[in-house]
Steps between C-alpha positions, in 0.01 A plus 500: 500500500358569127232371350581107359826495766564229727325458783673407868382199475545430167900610540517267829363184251766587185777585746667173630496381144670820315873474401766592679829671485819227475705770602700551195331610209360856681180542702124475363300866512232435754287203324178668653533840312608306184229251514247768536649640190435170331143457593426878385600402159347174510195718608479732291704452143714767547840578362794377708642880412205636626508322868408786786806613671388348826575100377881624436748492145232382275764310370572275804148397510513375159810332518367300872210400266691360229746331702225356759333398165762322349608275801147379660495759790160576388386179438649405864347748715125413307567137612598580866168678501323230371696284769346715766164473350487118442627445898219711607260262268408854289564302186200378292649225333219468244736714229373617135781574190462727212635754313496851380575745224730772608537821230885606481551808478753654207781569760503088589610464168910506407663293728850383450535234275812358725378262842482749835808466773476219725367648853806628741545358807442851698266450770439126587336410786635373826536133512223286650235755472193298486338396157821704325636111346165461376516591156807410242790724476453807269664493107484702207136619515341458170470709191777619301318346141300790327173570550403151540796443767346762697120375528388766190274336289362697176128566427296716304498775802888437524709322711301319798614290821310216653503464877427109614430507842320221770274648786370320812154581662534768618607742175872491562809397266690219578716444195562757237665437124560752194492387186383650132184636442406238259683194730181252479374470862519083562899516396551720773271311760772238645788767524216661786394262691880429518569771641275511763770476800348603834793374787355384838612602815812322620658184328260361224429536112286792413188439413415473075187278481185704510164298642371577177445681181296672231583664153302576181496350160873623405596240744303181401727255279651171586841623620408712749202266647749232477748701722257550737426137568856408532513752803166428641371825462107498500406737218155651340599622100216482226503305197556716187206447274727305216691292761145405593357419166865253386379331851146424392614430117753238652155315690632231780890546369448888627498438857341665761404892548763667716331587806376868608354640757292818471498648836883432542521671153350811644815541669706616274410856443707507815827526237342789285431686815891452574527659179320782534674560834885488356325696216429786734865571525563739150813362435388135474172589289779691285784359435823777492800249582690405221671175674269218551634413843437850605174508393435124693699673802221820492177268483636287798520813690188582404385103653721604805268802569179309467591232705650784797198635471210227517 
């Protein structure tokens, strides 16, 4: 086993969840050797051309990760983690959301203009493996628009991504979202919590409310406190400074101060920890993909890897 590889343990936990031959469409190179391929890159920002010889056709391994990207078989096997970890009550419920500034490299830029293929069928799982109906039926990933189509935003340093992400309390991903680099953070803050999905074990919904939440300043406006109330989620955001001074201008027709607490608010560096931790993988600090979904697909391997190994 190399350094960054799957442990045994680690394979025994992705296993029972990994696709499947149908029978028809060829058989899958071992999904082991492949996936170790995958988290090398992820790793360590190297070329696809430039895999070691040991992970196989440097070619396959791309092609499993854009395929596994572009139909939620990443995004799948990071929620039947999470399913393992909320039975065993190793989920800190107490979650934090924020964002962060991802440089793109030059070769992210270029993309096809034209939408990407609609995911194949090849390798769908056998029926009534647990948590597999959990999340909606694949379609056309995203993209296929320009720069702008594929999360590239423009700056003064070049193009940029933004990566929105939600964290519980314990430093770890749970929902993931790739957007421009200058996407304002609160427009992007109901699309995450949406997508916070964790399935429980056996029949039932899976799990989206946290217990509660904290975010900075980006967050605080009306819509998104409103939001909150309507689901019941307790929440700690501060006031911006002008939001506060319309309030007091406005005297008795200003209503009362939102409330915040301080020591619940201390809580939230928990999400730029998460940051730093997908950020230790090179090609999620850097971004080299030129599809968006791709890109989304390589930091939620990078959350699968933290979460397999906390």
């Amino acid at each position: 086993m190399g350094r960054g590889d799957l442990s045994d343990a680690e394979w025994e936990r992705l296993r029972p969840f990994l696709p499947v031959s149908n029978g028809r469409c060829g058989r899958w190179r071992d999904h082991r050797q492949v996936i170790d391929g995958i988290l090398h890159r992820v790793r360590t920002g190297v070329r696809w051309r430039d895999l070691p010889e040991r992970f196989g056709p440097w070619k396959t391994v791309y092609e499993r990760h854009r395929l596994w990207s572009a139909d939620g078989t990443w995004e799948r096997l990071l929620q039947q983690v999470q399913a393992a970890a909320d039975a065993a009550g190793e989920i800190d419920w107490d979650i934090s959301v924020d964002s962060t500034i991802v440089r793109a490299h030059q070769h992210a830029a270029g993309a096809r203009t034209d939408p990407p293929p609609a995911p194949s069928s090849k390798g769908v799982g056998r029926h009534g493996t647990p948590g597999r109906d959990a999340v909606a039926e694949p379609g056309r990933p995203p993209g296929g628009g320009g720069a702008g189509g594929e999360g590239l935003g423009r700056s003064r340093g070049g193009f940029t991504s933004k990566l929105h992400l939600s964290a519980d309390g314990l430093c770890r991903p749970l929902s993931l979202i790739v957007t421009a680099g200058q996407r304002v953070d609160c427009t992007r803050f109901k699309p995450v919590l949406e997508k916070i999905r964790v399935p429980r074990p056996g029949a039932g919904r899976p799990r989206k409310k946290p217990d509660s939440l904290a975010a900075d300043r980006a967050y605080s406006n009306g819509p998104v406190r409103d939001y909150l109330r309507r689901r019941g989620i307790r929440h700690t955001i501060p006031e911006k400074t002008d939001s506060q001074a319309a309030r007091l201008r406005k005297g008795a027709r200003g209503g009362r101060p939102p409330g915040f607490d301080e020591d619940r608010y201390k809580k939230r560096n928990t999400v730029e920890r998460a940051i730093n931790r997908l950020k230790q993988s090179r090609a999620v600090a850097t971004r080299y993909d030129k599809r968006g979904y791709v890109f989304l697909g390589t930091a939620t391997v990078a959350a699968l890897v933290i979460w397999l190994r906390t």
